[in-house]
VEXDO-974657 format. One record per residue (C-alpha): x, y, z; residue in one letter; residue number from 1. Coordinates in nm, 3 decimals. Example, Ala and Ser with C-alpha at 12.3 -4.5 7.8 and 13.67 -1.06 7.14 Angstrom:
<nodes>
1.230, -0.450, 0.780, A, 1
1.367, -0.106, 0.714, S, 2
</nodes>
This chain:
<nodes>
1.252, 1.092, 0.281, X, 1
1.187, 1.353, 0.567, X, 2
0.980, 1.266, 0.863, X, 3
1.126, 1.554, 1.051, X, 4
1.225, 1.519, 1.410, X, 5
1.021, 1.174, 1.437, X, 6
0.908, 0.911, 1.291, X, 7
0.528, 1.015, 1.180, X, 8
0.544, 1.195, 0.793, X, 9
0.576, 1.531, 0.800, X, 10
0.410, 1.851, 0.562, X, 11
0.736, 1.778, 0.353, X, 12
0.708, 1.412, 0.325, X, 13
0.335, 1.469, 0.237, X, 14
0.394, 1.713, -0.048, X, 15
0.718, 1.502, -0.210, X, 16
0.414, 1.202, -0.198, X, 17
0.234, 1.485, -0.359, X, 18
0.462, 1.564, -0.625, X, 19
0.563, 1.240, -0.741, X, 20
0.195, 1.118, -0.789, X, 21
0.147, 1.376, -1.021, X, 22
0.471, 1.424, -1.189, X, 23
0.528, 1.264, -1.583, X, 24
0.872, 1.299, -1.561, X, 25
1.128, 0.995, -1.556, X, 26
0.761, 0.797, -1.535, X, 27
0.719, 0.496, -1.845, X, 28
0.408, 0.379, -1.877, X, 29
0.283, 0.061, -1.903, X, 30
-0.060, 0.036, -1.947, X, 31
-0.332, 0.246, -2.060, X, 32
-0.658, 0.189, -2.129, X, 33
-1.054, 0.166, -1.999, X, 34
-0.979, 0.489, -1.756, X, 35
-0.688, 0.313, -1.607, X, 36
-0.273, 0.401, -1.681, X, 37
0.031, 0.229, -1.475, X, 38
0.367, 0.366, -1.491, X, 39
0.692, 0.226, -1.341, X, 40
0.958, 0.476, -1.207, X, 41
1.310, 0.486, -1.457, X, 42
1.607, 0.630, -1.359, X, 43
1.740, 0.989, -1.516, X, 44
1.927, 0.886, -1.810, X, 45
2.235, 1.092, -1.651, X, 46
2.257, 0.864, -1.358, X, 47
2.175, 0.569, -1.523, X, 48
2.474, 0.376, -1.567, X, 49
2.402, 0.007, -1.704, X, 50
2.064, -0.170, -1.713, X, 51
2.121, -0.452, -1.419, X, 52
2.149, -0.171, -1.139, X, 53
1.785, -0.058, -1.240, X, 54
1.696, -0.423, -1.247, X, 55
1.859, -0.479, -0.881, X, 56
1.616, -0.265, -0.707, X, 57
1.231, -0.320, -0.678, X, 58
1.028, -0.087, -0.891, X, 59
0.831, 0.256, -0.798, X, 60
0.483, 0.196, -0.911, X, 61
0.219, 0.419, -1.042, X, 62
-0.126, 0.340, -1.137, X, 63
-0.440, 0.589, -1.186, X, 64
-0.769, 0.561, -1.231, X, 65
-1.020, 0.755, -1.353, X, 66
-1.365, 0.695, -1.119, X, 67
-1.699, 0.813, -1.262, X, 68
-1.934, 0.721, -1.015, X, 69
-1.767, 0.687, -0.648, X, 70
-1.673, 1.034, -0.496, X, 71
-1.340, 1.105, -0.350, X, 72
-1.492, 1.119, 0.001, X, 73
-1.635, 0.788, -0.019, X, 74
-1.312, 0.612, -0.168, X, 75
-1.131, 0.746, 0.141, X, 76
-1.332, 0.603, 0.369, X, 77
-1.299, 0.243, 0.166, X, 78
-0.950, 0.307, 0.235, X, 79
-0.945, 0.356, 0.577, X, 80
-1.241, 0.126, 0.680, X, 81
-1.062, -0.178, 0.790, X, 82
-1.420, -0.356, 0.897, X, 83
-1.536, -0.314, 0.540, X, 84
-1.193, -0.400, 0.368, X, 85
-1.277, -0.779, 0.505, X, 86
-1.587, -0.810, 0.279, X, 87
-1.418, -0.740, -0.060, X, 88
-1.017, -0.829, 0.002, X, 89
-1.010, -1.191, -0.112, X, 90
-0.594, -1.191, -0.040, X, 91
-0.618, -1.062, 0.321, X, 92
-0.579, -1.331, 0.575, X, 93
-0.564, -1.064, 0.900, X, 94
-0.596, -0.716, 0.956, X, 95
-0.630, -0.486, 1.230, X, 96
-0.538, -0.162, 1.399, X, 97
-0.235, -0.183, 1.635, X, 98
-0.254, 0.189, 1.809, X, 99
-0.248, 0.523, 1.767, X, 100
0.051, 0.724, 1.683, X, 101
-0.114, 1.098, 1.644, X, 102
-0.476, 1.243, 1.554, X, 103
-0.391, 1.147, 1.169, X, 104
-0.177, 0.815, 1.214, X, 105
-0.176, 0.520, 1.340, X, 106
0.028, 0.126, 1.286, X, 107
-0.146, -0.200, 1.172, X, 108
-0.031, -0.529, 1.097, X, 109
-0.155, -0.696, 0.789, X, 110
-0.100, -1.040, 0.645, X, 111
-0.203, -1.179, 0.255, X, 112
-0.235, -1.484, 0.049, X, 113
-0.003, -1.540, -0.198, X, 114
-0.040, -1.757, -0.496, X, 115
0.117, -2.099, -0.436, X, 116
0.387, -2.236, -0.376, X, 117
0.499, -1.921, -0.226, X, 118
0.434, -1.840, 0.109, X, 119
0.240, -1.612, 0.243, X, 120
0.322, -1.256, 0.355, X, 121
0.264, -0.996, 0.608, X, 122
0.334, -0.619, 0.686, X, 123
0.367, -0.389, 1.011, X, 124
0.318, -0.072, 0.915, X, 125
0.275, 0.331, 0.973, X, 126
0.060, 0.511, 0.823, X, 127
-0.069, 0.861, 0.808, X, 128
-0.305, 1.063, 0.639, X, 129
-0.481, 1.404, 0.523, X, 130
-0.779, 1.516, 0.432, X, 131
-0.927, 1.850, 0.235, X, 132
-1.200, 1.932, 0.020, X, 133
-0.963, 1.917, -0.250, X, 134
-0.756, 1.626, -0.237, X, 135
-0.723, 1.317, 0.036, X, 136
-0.392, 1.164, 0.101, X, 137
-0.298, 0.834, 0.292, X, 138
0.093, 0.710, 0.342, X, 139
0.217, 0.441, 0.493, X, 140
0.570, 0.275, 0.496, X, 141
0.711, -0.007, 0.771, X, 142
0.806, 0.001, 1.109, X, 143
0.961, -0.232, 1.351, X, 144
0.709, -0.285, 1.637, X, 145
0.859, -0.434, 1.968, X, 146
0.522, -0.674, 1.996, X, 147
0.484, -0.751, 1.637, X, 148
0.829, -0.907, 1.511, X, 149
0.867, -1.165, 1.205, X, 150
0.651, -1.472, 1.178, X, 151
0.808, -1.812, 1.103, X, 152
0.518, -1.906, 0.942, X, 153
0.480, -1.596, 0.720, X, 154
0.733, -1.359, 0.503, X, 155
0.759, -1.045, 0.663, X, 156
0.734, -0.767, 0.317, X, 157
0.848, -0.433, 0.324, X, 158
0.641, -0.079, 0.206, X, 159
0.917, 0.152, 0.160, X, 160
0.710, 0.418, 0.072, X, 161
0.266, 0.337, -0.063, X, 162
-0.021, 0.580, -0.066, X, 163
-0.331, 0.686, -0.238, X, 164
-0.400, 1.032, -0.371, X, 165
-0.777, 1.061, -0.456, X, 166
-0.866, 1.407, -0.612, X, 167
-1.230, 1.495, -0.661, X, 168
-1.351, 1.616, -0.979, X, 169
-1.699, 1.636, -0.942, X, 170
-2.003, 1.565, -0.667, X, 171
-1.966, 1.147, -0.774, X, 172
-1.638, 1.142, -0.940, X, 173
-1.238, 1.148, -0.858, X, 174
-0.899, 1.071, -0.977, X, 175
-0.716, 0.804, -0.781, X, 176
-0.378, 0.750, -0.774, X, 177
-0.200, 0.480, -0.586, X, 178
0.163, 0.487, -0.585, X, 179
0.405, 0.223, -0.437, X, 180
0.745, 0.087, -0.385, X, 181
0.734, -0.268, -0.166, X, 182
0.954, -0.562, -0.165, X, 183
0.795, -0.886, -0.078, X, 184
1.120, -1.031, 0.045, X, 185
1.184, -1.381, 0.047, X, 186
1.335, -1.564, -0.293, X, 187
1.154, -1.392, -0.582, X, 188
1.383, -1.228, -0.806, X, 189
1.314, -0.839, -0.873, X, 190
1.233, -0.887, -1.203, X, 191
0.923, -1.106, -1.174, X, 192
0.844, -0.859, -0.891, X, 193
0.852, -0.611, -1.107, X, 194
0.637, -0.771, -1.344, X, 195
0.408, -0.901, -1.136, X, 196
0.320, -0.566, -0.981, X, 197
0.246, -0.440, -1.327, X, 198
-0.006, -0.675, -1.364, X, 199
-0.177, -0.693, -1.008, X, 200
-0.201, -0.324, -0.978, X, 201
-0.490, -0.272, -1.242, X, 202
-0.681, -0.541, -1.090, X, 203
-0.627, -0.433, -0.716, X, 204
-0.727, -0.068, -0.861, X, 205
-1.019, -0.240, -0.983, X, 206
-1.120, -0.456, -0.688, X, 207
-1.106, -0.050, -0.504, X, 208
-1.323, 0.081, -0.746, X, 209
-1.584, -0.206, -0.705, X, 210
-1.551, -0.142, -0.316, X, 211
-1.628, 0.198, -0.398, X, 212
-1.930, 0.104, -0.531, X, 213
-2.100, -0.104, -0.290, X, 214
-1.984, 0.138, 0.038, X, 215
-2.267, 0.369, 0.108, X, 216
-2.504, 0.074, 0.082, X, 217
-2.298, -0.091, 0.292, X, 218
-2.164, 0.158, 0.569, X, 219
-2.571, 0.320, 0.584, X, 220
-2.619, -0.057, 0.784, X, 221
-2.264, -0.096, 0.961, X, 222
-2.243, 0.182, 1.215, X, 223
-2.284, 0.493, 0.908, X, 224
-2.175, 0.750, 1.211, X, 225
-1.876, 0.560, 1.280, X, 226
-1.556, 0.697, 1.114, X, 227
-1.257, 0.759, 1.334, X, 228
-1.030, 0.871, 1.074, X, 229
-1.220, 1.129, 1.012, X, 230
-1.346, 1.237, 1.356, X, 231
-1.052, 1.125, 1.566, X, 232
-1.249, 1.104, 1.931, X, 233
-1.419, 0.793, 1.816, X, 234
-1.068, 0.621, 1.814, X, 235
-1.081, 0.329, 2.084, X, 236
-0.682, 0.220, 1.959, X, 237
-0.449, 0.276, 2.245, X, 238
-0.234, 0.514, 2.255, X, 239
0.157, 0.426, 2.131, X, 240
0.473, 0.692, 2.185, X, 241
0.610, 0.708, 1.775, X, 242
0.989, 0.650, 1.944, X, 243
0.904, 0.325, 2.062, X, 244
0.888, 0.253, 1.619, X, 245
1.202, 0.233, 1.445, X, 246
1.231, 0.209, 1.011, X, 247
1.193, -0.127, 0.867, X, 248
1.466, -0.194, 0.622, X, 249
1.451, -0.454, 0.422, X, 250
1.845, -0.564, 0.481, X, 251
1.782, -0.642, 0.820, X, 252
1.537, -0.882, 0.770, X, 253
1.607, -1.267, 0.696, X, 254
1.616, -1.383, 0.357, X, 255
1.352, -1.638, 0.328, X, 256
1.446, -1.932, 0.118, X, 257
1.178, -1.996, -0.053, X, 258
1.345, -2.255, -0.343, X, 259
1.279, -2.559, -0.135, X, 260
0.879, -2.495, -0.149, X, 261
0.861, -2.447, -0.523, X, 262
1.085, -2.779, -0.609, X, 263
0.775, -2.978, -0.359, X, 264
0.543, -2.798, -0.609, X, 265
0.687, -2.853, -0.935, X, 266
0.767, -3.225, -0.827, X, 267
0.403, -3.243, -0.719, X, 268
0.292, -3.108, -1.034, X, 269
0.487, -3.368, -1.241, X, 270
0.351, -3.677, -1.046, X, 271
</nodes>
């Protein structure tokens, strides 16, 4: 994955983001109906050696939607607006804006409910974006941040590579593709991560699409002139130097038991 000299995603970066959004090949899909297809990512069958390696690794996601009523414009912004994403993310516990990293990026830290008796999880990282009259594009993947290191009290998750491609196709209409690859970490074996994400990524899609819906109403009473990712003098974040971020690999994070909290459960359950 190029990033060029630094850190921040480069034209390359964007355009392999690009590509794999809208390529079929080495795709399976999952899921397909009501506007709405998810694919997982399989290996070529000529490197594709036995079935546990693929099962090893966490799963490249890929789930579109077809939107007939939202524009492309307005689902970026419900992307971006981090205000608005606290009135229709039931699963966020905190979110915010750490600094700025360049005129089109910037890191955040974000934390999320999971179901129990898991705990919950959180995320540091960079993301970056573009936008033309013909398609929008927003990346992100972690980062180490000197201020912001692993909770005790939370699972610190990993986005090795998620975006959103939103491509308009008419006035009040777009195709929006969100593409991911993210280990939660802790206990949970692949395969129910795996699975899970098949399932959740429909209804996430959906959640967007309902956001979509209920934006302009919305934004045209919450400061409407207000959108620093798209006019990036409005930005109040401080500024950050990228080399003060390093990549967040998963290996070098601690491997969060989580065993002993789903025994309290299941013995609670049984009482």
């Amino acid at each position: 994955m190029s990033r060029g000299s630094g850190i921040i995603p480069d034209e390359f970066m964007f355009n392999e983001f690009k590509r794999q959004c809208l390529s079929t090949e080495n795709w399976l899909s999952k899921y397909d109906k009501n506007d709405m297809e998810v694919w997982v990512e399989v290996a070529p069958v000529s490197t594709s050696t036995n079935n546990k390696g693929n099962l090893s690794k966490v799963h490249k996601i890929k789930c579109r939607i077809n939107i007939k009523d939202v524009s492309a414009a307005c689902m970026y912004d419900v992307l971006h607006d981090s205000v608005y994403r606290k009135t229709w993310d039931p699963t966020m516990l905190e979110s915010f804006d750490i600094a700025r990293l360049a005129p089109n990026a910037d890191v955040g830290y974000y934390s999320w409910i999971c179901p129990k008796p898991l705990k919950n999880r959180d995320v540091v990282t960079l993301r970056s974006w573009q936008a033309s009259e013909n398609e929008y594009v927003i990346i992100n993947f972690s980062v180490k941040h000197p201020k912001f290191p692993p909770r005790k009290d939370l699972v610190r998750a990993v986005s090795l590579l998620t975006g959103y491609l939103i491509q308009p196709t008419g006035p009040n209409s777009c195709i929006f593709t969100y593409l991911s690859q993210a280990d939660p970490r802790g206990s949970l074996p692949k395969w129910v991560v795996n699975k899970a994400s098949q399932v959740l990524a429909p209804k996430v899609l959906r959640s967007i699409h309902k956001a979509g819906q209920n934006y302009p109403a919305w934004k045209a009473a919450n400061s409407p002139d207000h959108k620093p990712w798209l006019y990036p003098i409005q930005s109040e974040l401080p500024l950050m130097d990228p080399a003060e971020l390093s990549i967040q690999r998963g290996d070098s994070l601690e491997n969060v038991d989580e065993s002993s909290t789903r025994d309290a459960q299941e013995n609670e359950d049984s009482s």
